[in-house]
VEXLO-166891 format. One record per residue (C-alpha): x, y, z. Coordinates in steps of 0.02 Angstrom, whole numbers, plus 32768, in hexadecimal, padded with zeros to 4 digits. Each point is the difference from the previous one (the first is absolute). Layout:
N
XYZ
...
END
This chain:
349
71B02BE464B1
7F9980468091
7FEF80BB8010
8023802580AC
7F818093803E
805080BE801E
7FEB803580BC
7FCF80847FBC
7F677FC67FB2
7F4F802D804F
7FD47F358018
80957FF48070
7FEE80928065
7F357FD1801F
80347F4E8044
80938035806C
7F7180728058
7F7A7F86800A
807E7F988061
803D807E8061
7F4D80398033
7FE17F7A808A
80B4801F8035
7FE580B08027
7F447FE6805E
80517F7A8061
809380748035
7FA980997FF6
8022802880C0
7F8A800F8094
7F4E7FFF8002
7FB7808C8039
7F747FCC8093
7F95805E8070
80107FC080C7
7F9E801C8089
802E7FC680AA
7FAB7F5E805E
7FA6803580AB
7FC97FBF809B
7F3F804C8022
7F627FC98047
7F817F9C7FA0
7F637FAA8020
7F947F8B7F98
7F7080577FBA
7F667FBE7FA4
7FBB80637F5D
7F3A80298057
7FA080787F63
7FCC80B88062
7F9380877FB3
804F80C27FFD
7F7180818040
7FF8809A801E
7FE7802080BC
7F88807C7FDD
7F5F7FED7F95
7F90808E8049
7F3B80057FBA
7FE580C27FE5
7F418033804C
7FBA809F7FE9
7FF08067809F
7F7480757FDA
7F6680007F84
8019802E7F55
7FFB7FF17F45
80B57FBC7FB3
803580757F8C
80C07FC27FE8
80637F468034
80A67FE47FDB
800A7F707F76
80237F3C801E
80C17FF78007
802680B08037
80A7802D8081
7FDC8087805F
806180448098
7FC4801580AB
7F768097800B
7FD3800E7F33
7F4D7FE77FCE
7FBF7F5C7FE7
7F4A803C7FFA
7FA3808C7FFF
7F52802B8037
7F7F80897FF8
7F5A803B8075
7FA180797FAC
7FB7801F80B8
80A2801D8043
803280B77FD9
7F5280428041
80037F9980A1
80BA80408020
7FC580B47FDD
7F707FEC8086
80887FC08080
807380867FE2
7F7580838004
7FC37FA980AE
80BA80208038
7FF680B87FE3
7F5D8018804A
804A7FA380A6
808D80647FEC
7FA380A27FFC
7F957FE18085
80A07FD48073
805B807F7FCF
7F7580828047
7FDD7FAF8089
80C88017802D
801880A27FD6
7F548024806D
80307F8B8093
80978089801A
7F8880AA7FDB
7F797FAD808E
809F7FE58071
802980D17FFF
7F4E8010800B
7FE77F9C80B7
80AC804D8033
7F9E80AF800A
7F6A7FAF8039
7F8A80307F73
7FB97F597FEE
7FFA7F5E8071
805E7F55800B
7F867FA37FA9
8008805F7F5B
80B97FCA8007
7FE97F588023
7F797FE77F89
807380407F89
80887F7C8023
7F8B7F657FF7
7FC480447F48
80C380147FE5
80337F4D8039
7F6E7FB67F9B
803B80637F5C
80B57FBF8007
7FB27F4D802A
7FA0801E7F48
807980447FCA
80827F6F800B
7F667F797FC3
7FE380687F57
80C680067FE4
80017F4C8040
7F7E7FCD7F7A
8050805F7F7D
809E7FAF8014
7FAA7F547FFA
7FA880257F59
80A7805A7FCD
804A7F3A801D
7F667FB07FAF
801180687F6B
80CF7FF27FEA
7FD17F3C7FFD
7FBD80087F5B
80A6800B7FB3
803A7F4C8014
80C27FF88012
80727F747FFB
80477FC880AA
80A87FBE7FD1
806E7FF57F5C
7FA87F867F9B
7FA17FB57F69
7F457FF27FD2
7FC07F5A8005
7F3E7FFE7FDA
7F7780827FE2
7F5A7FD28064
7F9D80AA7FCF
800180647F55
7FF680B57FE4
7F618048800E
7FC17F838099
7FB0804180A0
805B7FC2808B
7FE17FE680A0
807C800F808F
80487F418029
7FEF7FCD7F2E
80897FBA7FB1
8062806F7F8F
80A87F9C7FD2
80847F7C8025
80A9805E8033
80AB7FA18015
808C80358051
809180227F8F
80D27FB98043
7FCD7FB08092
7FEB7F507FD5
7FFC7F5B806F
80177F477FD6
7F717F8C8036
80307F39801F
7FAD7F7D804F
807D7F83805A
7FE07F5E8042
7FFB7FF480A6
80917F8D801D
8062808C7FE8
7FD5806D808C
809E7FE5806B
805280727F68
7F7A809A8002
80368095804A
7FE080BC8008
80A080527F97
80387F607FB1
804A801D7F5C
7FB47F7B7F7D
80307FF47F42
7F6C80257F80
801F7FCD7F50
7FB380517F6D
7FAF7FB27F64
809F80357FA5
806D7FA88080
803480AB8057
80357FDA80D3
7FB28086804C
8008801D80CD
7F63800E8069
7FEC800A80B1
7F6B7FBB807A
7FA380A4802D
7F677F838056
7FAC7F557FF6
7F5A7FC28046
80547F7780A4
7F747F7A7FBE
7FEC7F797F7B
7F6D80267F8E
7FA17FB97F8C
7FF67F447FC3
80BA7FF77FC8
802F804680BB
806C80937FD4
804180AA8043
7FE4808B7FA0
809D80738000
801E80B37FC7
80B7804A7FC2
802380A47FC6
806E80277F73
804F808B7FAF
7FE87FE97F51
7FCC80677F6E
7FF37F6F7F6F
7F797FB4805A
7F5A80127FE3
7F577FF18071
7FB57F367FD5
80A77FBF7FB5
802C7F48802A
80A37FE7805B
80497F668071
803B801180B8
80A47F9A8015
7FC37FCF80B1
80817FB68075
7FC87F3A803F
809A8010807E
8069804B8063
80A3806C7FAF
80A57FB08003
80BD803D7FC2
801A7FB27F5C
80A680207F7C
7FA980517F65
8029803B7F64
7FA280517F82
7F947FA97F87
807880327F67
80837F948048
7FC07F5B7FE3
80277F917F76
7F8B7F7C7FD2
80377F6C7FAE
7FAD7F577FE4
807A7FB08089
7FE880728071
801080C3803C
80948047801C
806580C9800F
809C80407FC6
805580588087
80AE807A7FDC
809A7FB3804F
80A880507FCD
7FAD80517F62
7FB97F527FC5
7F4F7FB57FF6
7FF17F6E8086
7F677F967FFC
7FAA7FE380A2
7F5D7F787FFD
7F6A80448062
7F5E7FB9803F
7F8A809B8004
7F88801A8084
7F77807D8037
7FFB80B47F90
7FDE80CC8034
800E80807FA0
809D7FEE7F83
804D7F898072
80007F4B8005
80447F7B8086
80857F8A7FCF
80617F788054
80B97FE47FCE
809D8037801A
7FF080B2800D
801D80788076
7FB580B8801E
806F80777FA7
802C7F877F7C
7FEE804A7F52
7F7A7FA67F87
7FF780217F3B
7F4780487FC9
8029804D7F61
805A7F937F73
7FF97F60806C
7F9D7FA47F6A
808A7FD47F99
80A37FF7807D
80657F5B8014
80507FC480B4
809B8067802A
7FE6806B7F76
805480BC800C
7F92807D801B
800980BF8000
7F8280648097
7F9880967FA9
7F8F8079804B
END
């Protein structure tokens, strides 16, 4: 006779829940889904044109007055605006500026008796003890020592300015490019010194054919894309109104306010070939992509309802589609990989 198995015995109990397993996922309740909602925006074709990032400002540091180097700030230094990039010395310097000043005090001197005996000659012709001419003798020599006076102060203050220009400071916030002198050089005033760049203030460079003029304007916003796929904005801050070169393009400069770039870094314009027009879009992470076709799920009475789409032009996160959706209309963009037509669904943050 056939021993009929306990219920109680492990073998049972494993293949009731093996069978029960499928039962369970397949009644398990809702999905949970992430939605978004469809939108009606404006889009325009664009064309993917590579661009340059620069810095706008690549300044060639000259020394300003004659001198040996004695310090320079090292290849791939930031400094802020007024530190040292270079320093200079003029073994000449100190005893010219002494002469000046002592040239100043001499002047001063000399004007400075002349005044006080421009007012004791004035007493003296009140009580007529001496004539006119004394007096007025004594206020040409006055006017001539305040004219030297002012020169000797005048050409101390220039060699004052001559001598402050040996210090070398940096014009802006920025980084050290190159070094075109080495410590111990004799300079002479107009020699290269270094390569300075401007530090956060960065500008996109692109060269667009010139087909696409009708779309160039000042204050346009245009897409940039970075080498990691990031959609940055930039805006037209100028272009040169001429095709150049053989290929007959305009050259066009946005600015951009972005820290993760970096000064020769390759990027790509998305340059618009046409005019902006109000599409339906949804985002990217709504479409599902099947051999047959591409299609979304959107959420109609807490179910997942299959909509076919023919996509269209792309900005940003957001991608035209034509089909039977509406702005407002709720798409699926997270979990809509595995759903089935009119399946339940559950909305989550």
């Amino acid at each position: 006779m056939f021993k009929f198995l306990s219920l109680t015995t492990p073998f049972f109990l494993i293949t009731i829940l093996m069978i029960s397993l499928p039962a369970s996922a397949q009644f398990g309740g809702p999905s949970p889904v992430k939605a978004a909602s469809v939108e009606k925006v404006m889009m325009a074709p664009v064309r993917k044109i590579p661009a340059d990032v620069r810095a706008k400002f690549v300044s060639t540091i000259k020394a300003e007055s004659r001198g040996v180097l004695n310090q320079l700030a090292d290849i791939g230094s930031t400094l802020k605006q007024g530190e040292v990039l270079a320093e200079l010395t003029d073994t000449q310097s100190k005893l010219r500026q002494q002469e000046l000043k002592d040239a100043v005090k001499s002047a001063q001197a000399r004007f400075q008796f002349l005044k006080a005996e421009k007012s004791r000659l004035k007493d003296l012709v009140k009580k007529n003890l001496i004539s006119k001419t004394e007096l007025e003798q004594n206020q040409s020599d006055f006017l001539g020592a305040k004219s030297e006076l002012a020169q000797a102060q005048s050409r101390l203050n220039q060699y004052d300015d001559q001598v402050t220009r040996l210090t070398i400071l940096a014009p802006f916030d920025g980084h050290v490019m190159q070094q075109f002198a080495q410590p111990g050089q004799l300079l002479n005033s107009g020699d290269n010194v270094l390569e300075f760049m401007q530090d956060d203030n960065l500008e996109i460079v692109v060269n667009v054919p010139y087909k696409y003029k009708d779309q160039i304007q000042n204050n346009a916003i245009w897409n940039i894309e970075t080498s990691d796929g990031t959609i940055l904005a930039g805006k037209i801050k100028k272009f040169i109104p001429a095709a150049t070169g053989n290929s007959r393009t305009i050259e066009i400069h946005l600015s951009i306010n972005s820290t993760d770039l970096w000064s020769g870094e390759a990027v790509n314009v998305l340059v618009p070939t046409d005019s902006a027009r109000k599409v339906v879009a949804v985002p990217r992470d709504a479409l599902v992509i099947r051999r047959n076709g591409v299609f979304v799920y959107t959420v109609v009475e807490n179910k997942a309802h299959k909509v076919d789409v023919i996509t269209g032009i792309a900005q940003g996160s957001l991608i035209e589609v034509k089909g039977l959706l509406s702005a407002g209309d709720q798409v699926i963009i997270r979990g809509n990989e595995r759903l089935r037509p009119e399946q339940e669904v559950k909305l989550v943050e």
